[in-house]
VOLUMSE-156819 format. One record per residue: residue in one letter; x, y, z of N, C-alpha, C, CB in turn. Coordinates in steps of 0.2 Angstrom, whole numbers, plus 5000, padded with zeros to 4 digits. Atoms other than C-alpha are relative to their C-alpha. Glycine has a CB too. Example, Ala and Ser with C-alpha at 12.3 -4.5 7.8 and 13.67 -1.06 7.14 Angstrom:
<rs>
A500449945000506249785039500450065000499550005006
S499649944999506849955036499650055003500250024993
</rs>
This chain:
<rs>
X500449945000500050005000500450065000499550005006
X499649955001500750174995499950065007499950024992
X500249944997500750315007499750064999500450025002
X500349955003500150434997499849994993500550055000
X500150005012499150414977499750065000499249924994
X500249905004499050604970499749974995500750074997
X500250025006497750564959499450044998500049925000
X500249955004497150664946499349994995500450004996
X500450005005495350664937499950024995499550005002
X500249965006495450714922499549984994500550014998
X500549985006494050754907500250034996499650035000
X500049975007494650804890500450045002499450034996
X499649934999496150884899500749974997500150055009
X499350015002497550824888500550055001500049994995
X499649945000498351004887500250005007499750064999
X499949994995498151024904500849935005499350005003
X499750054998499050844908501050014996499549934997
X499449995000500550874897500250065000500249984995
X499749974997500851044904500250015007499850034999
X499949984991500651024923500449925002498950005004
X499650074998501250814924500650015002500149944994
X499049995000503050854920500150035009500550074993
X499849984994503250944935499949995006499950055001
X500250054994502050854947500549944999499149975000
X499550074996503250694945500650025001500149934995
X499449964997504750804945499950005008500250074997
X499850004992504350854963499549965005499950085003
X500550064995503350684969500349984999499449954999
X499850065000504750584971500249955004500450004998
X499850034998504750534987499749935002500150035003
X500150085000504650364994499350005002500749955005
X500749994997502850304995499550044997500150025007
X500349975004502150414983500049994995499950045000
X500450025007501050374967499450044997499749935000
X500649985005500350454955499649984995500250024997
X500650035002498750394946499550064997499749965008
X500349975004497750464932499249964999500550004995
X500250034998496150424933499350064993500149985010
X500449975004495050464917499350004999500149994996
X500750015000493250494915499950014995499650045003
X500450025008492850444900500050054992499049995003
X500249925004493550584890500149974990500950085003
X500350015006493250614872500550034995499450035000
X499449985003494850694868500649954997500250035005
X499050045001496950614865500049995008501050064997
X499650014992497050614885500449925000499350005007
X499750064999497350424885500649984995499549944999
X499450025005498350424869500650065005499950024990
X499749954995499350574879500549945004499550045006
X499650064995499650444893500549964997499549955005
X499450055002500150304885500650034995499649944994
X499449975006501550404872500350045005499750064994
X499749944997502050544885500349975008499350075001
X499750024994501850454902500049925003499750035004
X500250075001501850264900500249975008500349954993
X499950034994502550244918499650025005500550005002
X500549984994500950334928499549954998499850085000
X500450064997499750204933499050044996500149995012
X500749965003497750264922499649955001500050024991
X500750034998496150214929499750034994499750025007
X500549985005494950214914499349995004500149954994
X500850024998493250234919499550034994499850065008
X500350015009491850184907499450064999499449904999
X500549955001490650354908500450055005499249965001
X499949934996490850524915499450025006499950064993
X500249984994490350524932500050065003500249985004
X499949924997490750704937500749995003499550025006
X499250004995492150764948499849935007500150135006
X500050034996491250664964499949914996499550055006
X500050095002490850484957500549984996499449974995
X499250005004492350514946500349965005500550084999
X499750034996493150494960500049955007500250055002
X500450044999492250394970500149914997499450044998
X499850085003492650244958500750004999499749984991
X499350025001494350284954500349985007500550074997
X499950004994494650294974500049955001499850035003
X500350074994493950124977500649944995498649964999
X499450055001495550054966500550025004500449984994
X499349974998496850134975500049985007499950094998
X500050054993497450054992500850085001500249874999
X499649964996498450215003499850035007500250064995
X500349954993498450305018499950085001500649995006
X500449945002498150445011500150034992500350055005
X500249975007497250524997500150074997499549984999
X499849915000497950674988499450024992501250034998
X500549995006496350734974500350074999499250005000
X499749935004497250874962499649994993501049994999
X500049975005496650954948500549994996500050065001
X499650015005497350924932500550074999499649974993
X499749954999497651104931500450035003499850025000
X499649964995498751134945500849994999499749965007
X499649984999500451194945500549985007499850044999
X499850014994501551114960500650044999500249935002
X499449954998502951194969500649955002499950055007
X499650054997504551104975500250005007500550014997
X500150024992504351014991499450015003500450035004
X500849984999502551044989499649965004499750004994
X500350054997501950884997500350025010500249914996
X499650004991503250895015499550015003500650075004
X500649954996502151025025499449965002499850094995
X501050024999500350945022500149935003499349984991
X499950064997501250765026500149995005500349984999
X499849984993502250815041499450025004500550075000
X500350004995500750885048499449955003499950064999
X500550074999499550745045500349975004499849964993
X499550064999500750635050499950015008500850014997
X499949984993500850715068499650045005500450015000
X500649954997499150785070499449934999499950094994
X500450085001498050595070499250055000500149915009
X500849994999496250715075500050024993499750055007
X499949975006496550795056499949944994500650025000
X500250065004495450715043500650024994499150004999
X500049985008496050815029500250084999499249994995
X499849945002497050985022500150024993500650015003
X499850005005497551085010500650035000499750014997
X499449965001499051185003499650105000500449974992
X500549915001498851385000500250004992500450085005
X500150005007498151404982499750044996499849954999
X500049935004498751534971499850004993500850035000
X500349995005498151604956500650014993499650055002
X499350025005499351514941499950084995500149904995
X500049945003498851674929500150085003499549994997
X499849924997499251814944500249975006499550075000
X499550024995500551724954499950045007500850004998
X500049964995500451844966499349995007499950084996
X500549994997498651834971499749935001499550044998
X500250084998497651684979499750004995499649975005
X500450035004496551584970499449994999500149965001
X500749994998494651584970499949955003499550014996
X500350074997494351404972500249975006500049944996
X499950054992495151374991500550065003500549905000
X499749974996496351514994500449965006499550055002
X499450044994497351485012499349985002500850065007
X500650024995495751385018499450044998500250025008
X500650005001493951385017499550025006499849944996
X500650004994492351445029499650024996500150035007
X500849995003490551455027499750055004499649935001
X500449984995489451575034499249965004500050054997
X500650104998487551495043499650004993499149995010
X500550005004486751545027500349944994499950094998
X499650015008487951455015500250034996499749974995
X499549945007489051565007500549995002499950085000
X499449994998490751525006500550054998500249954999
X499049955000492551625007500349955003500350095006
X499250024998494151595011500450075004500449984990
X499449965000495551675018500650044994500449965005
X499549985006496251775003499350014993500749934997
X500549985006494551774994499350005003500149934993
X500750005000492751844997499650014992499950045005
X500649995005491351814984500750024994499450085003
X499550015006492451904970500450044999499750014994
X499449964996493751994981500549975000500050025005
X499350034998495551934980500350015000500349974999
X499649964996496751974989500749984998499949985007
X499350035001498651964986500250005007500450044994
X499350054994499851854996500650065004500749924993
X499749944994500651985008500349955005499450045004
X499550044993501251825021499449995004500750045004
X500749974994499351885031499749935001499250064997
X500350065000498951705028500149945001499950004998
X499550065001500351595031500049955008500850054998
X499950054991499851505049499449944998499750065012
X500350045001499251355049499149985006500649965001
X500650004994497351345057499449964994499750115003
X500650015003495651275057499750014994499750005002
X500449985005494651285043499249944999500550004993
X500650075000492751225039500149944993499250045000
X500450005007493051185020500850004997499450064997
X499349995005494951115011499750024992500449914999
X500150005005494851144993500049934996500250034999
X500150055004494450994980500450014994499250004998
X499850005006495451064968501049975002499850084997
X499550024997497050994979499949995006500550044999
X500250034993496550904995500349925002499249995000
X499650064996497550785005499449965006500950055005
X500450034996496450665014499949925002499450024998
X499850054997496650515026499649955000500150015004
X500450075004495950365015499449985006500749924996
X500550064993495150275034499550084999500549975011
X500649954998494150455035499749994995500250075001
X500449995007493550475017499849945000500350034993
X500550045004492750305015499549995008500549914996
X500450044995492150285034499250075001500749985008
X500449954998491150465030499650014991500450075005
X500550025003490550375014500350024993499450025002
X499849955005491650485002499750044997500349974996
X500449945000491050614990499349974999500250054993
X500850015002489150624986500050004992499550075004
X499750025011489150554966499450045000499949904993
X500749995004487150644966500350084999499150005003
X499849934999488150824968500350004991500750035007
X499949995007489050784952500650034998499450034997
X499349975000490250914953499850085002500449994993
X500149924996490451104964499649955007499450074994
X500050004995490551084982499849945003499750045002
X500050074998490450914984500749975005500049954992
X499450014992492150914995499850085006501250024996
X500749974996490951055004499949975006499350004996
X500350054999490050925008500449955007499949974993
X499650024997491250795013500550045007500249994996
X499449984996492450915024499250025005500750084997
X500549984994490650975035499849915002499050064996
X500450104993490150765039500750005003499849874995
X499650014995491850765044500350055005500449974998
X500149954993491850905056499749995004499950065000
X500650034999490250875061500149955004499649984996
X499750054998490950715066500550005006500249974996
X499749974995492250785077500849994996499849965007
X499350015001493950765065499950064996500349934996
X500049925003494550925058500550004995500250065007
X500050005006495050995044500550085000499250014996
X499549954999496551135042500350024992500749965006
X499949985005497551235030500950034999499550044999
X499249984995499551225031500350044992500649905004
X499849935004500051375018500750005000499750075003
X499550035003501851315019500149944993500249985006
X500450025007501351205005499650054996499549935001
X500349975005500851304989500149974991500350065000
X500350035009500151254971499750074998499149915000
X500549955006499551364957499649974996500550054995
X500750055004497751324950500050074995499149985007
X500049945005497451394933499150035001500349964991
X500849985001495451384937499449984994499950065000
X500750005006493751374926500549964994499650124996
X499550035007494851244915499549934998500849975003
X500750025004493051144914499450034999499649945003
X500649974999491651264918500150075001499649975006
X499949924997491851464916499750015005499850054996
X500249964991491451574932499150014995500850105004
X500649965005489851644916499649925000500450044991
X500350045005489251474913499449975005500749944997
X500550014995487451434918499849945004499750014997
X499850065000487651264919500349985009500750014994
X499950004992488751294935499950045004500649995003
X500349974994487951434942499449975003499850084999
X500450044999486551304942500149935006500049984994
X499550014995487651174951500150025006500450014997
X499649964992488151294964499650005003500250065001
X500649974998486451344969499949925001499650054996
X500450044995485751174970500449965003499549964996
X499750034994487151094978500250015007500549984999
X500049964992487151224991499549975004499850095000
X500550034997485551184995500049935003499650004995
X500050084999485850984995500550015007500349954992
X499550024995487351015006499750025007500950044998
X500449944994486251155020499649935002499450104996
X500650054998484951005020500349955002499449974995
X499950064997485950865023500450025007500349944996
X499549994996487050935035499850055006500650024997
X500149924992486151085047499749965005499350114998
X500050044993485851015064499150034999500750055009
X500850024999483851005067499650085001499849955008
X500249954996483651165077500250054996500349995008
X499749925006484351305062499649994993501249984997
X500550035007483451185047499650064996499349935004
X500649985003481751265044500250105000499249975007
X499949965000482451435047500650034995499949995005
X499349985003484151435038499649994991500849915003
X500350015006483051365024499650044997499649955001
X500249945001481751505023500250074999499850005004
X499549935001483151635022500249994992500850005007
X499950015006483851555009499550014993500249955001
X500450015003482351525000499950084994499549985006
X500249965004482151724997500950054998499450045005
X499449975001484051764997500349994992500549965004
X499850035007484151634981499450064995499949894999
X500649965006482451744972500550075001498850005004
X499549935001483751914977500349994995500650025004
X499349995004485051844967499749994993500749945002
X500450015007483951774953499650074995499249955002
X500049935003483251954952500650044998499750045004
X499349945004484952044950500549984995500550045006
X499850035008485351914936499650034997500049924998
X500649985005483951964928500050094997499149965004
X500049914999483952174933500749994992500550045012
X499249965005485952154923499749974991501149935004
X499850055007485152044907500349935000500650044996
X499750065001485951884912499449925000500649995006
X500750044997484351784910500349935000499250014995
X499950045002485351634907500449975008500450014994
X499750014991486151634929499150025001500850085005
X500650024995484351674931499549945000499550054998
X500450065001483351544923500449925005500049984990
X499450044996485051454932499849975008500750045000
X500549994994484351484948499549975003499750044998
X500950024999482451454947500049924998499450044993
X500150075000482951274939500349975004500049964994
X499750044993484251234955499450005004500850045006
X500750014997482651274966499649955000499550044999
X500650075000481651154958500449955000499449994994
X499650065001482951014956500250005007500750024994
X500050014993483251034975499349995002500450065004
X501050014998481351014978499849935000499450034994
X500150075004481350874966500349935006500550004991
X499550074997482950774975500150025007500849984996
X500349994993482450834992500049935004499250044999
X500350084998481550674996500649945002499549964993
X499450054999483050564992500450025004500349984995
X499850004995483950645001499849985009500050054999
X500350014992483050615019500549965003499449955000
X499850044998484050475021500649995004499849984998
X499249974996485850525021499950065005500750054993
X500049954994485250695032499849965007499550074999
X499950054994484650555045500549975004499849974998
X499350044998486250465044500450055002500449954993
X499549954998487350625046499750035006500350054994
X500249974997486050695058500349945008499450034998
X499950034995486450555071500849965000499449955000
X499250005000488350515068500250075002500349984993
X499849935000488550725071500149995009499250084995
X499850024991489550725090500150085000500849955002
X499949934997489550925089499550034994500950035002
X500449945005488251065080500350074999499250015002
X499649955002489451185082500750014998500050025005
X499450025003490851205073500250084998499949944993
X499649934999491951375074500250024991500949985007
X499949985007492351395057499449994995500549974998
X500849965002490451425052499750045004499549954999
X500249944996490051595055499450035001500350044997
X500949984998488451675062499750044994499850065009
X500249925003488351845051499849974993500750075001
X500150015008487851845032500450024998499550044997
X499550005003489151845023499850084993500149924997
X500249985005488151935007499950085004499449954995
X500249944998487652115020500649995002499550015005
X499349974999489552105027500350024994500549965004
X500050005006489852105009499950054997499749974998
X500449965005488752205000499750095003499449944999
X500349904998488152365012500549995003499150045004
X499549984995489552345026500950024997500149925004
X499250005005490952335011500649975005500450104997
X499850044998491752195021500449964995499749985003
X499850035005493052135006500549965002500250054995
X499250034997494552055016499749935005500550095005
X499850044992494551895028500250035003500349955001
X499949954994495452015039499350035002500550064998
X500349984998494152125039499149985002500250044997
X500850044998492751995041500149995009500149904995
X499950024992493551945058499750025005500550015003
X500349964994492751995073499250044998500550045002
X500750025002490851995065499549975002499949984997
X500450055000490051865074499650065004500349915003
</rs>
C-alpha cells in the first residue's frame, strides 16, 4: 500500500496533463508516493497522451463520465493508501510541495484532511478563488476563504501563512486520510460536481475530525479549466448543491429557518441576474430550486444518517453573520476584515 496516490481526474484535459504532469512527477518523488490518472471517460487524446508521453503513471479508465464526485468515488475504490491526495489536472506544484501537508497529517491523527495555499497560476501573486489559504462557510451557505470573498482577491502579503482550522479544504488539491473518506462514505456522486468536497469536509467536522490549512505547501490552480465562472450550467450546480449540502448537514434546530432565508436570498440573486440581462444565471437559479425540491425526498435518508453520527452542531469555522450584508452594504471585502463579526 502506498502512502500517498495523488490522483488526478481528468476530462478532455489532455493539454492540461502534458503541461502540469511533468512537474508533478518531478517534485513527487518521494518514497511511498503514486501517481494515478484516473479518466472519465474523456472524448479527447487524453489516453493516447498517457500511453505516448507517460507510460509509467498507473490510468484508471472509467467507462462513463461520472462527474468530479463519482469520478472519484470509483477511481478511489482501486487505489489501496493511507492517504488520498485529489488534484486538479490544472494545477501547478511547487518544489517540496507535498512535506508540510504530510508532516502535519502525520503528527496531528484528530485531522481528517488539508490543504495547501492555492494561488492563482495566471496572477501568481494573488490567491486563488477555488480554496485560497482555507475555506469557511457562513450559517446561510455562502462560502470564502482566507484570501478570497465572493469576487474579492486578495494578494499573498504572508497575512495568511499560519496553519489553522478551517470548515472547508479545497477539492481542487486535497490531501485526505483514505480510513476517513470511506468511513464518511466519500463524495456524494448525486452532487455531480461543485461543492461536493463542501460536503464531505462538513460530515467530517460534524463528526468531530477536523479539517486545516498548512500554507507552507503551495500549488498554482489555473481555474474554470471545465466550467467558466459565466456558465449557467454551474451557476446551476452551485445553487442546487448548496441547497443539498444546507439539508443534509444543518443540525435540526437551524433547518426550517436557515431554509426559509435562503429560500428568498436565492429569488434576490435570481432577480439581479435578471435586473443585469443575464437571464441565462437566472433561469439557472429557478431550475436549482426546483431540482432541489425534486431530490429533496431522496435525500432524507443520508440527512438522517449524518444527523445521528453528528458528535458536535457547532463547529467554529461556520460563521453566524451573512456573509452577502458584510459584503454587500458593510463593504466587508477582506477575511481580515470579516473577523470579529460574529
Amino acid at each position: 500500500m502506498s502512502k500517498v496516490a495523488i490522483v488526478i481526474l481528468n476530462w478532455n484535459g489532455s493539454a492540461m496533463l502534458q503541461k502540469f504532469l511533468p512537474k508533478l512527477i518531478e517534485y513527487s518523488t518521494a518514497d511511498g508516493v503514486e501517481i494515478i490518472v484516473a479518466d472519465n471517460s474523456s472524448t479527447d487524446n487524453s489516453l493516447q497522451v498517457m500511453k505516448d508521453n507517460f507510460p509509467g503513471i498507473r490510468t484508471i479508465v472509467l467507462d462513463k463520465n461520472y462527474g468530479f464526485a463519482g469520478g472519484y468515488n470509483k477511481a478511489l475504490a482501486q487505489v489501496e493508501a493511507e492517504y488520498y491526495l485529489l488534484l486538479n489536472s490544472d494545477i501547478e506544484v511547487t518544489q517540496g510541495w507535498l512535506d508540510p501537508m504530510l508532516q502535519y497529517m502525520d503528527s496531528h491523527a484528530h485531522v481528517a484532511a488539508c490543504q495547501p495555499k492555492l494561488m492563482d497560476y495566471k496572477d501568481p501573486a494573488k490567491f486563488e478563488y477555488a480554496g485560497g489559504s482555507g475555506g469557511f462557510m457562513d450559517r446561510w451557505g455562502y462560502m470564502y476563504c482566507r484570501g478570497r470573498v465572493f469576487d474579492s482577491i486578495e494578494t499573498d502579503n504572508g497575512q495568511y501563512d499560519d496553519i489553522v482550522p478551517v470548515f472547508w479544504a479545497t477539492g481542487a488539491s486535497l490531501l485526505v486520510r483514505s480510513a476517513d473518506f470511506r468511513a464518511v462514505g466519500g463524495l456524494d456522486d448525486e452532487f455531480f460536481a461543485h461543492q461536493e468536497e463542501i460536503d464531505l469536509c462538513w460530515r467530517l467536522r460534524s463528526r468531530g475530525r477536523g479539517i486545516v490549512v498548512v500554507p507552507q505547501s503551495k500549488v498554482y490552480h489555473v481555474g474554470g479549466a471545465t466550467l467558466s465562472s459565466s456558465n449557467p450550467y454551474k451557476t446551476f450546480l452551485n445553487f442546487r448543491n448548496n441547497l443539498l449540502l444546507l439539508y443534509k448537514n444543518l443540525p435540526e434546530k437551524e433547518l426550517k429557518k436557515v431554509m426559509f432565508v435562503r429560500f428568498w436570498l436565492d429569488m434576490v440573486a435570481a432577480a439581479m441576474f435578471l435586473l443585469k440581462l443575464n437571464t441565462g444565471d437566472f433561469k439557472a437559479v429557478l431550475r436549482a430550486r426546483r431540482a432541489f425540491r425534486r431530490m429533496k425526498p431522496g435525500f432524507a435518508e443520508k440527512r438522517a444518517e449524518n444527523i445521528s453520527k453528528m458528535v458536535t452542531d457547532t463547529i467554529p469555522e461556520r460563521s453566524s453573520f451573512l456573509l452577502v450584508w458584510q459584503y454587500n452594504v458593510l463593504g466587508k471585502r477582506t477575511f481580515t476584515a470579516l473577523q470579529g463579526q460574529e
